[in-house]
N, C-alpha and C positions, 0 to 999 in steps of 0.2 A: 711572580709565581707561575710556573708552569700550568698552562689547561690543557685538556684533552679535550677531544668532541669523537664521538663513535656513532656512525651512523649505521641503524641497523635496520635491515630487510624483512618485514614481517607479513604473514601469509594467513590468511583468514582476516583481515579485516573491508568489511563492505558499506562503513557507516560511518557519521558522528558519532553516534555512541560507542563506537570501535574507539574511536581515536581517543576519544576521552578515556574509558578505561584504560587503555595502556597507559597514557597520560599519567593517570591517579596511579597506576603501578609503578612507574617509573620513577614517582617520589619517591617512594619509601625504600630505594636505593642507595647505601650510604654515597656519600661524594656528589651526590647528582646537586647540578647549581640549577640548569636550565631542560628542559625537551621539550624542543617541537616536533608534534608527532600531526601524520597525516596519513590519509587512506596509504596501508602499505610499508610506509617508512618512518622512524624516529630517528631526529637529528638530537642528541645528547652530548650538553657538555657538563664534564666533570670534573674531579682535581684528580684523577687516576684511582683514583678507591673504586669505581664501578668497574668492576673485572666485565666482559663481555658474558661469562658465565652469570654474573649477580644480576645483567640483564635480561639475558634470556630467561633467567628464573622469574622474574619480575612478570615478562613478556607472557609466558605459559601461565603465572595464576592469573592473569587477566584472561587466559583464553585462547589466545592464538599462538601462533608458532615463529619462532627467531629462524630466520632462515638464515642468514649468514650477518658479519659487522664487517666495516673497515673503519681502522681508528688511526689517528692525526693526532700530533703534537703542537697547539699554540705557546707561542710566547706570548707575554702580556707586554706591551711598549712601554718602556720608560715613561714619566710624564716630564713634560721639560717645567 
């Protein structure tokens, strides 16, 4: 199955508790499996259901601003 990862650039965070709220935002994103979020940036990976807009929407009710994304296509490896 296809994963996505979108990382995105975000502007007003200067804390822990920054990261974390976005964090807890970032769940309640349909598609979202994983983010790791840090002063500034979230690394999110999805199954493609998190449109970069569901993010940003996410991003602003926590408080800060989506400055821009860049999104990637994984493949998953077969397992042998």
């Amino acid at each position: 199955m296809p994963r996505f990862v979108t990382v995105a650039r975000i502007a007003g965070m200067r804390s822990v508790h920054c990261t974390r709220a976005v964090y807890t935002a970032l769940t309640t994103v349909a598609g979202v499996a994983t983010a790791d979020v840090a002063i500034g940036r979230a690394t999110i990976e999805h199954d493609g259901r998190a449109t970069p807009a569901a993010i940003g929407d996410a991003i602003a009710l926590a408080g800060y601003e989506l400055l821009e994304t860049s999104e990637e296509r994984q493949r998953s490896l077969p397992l042998l």
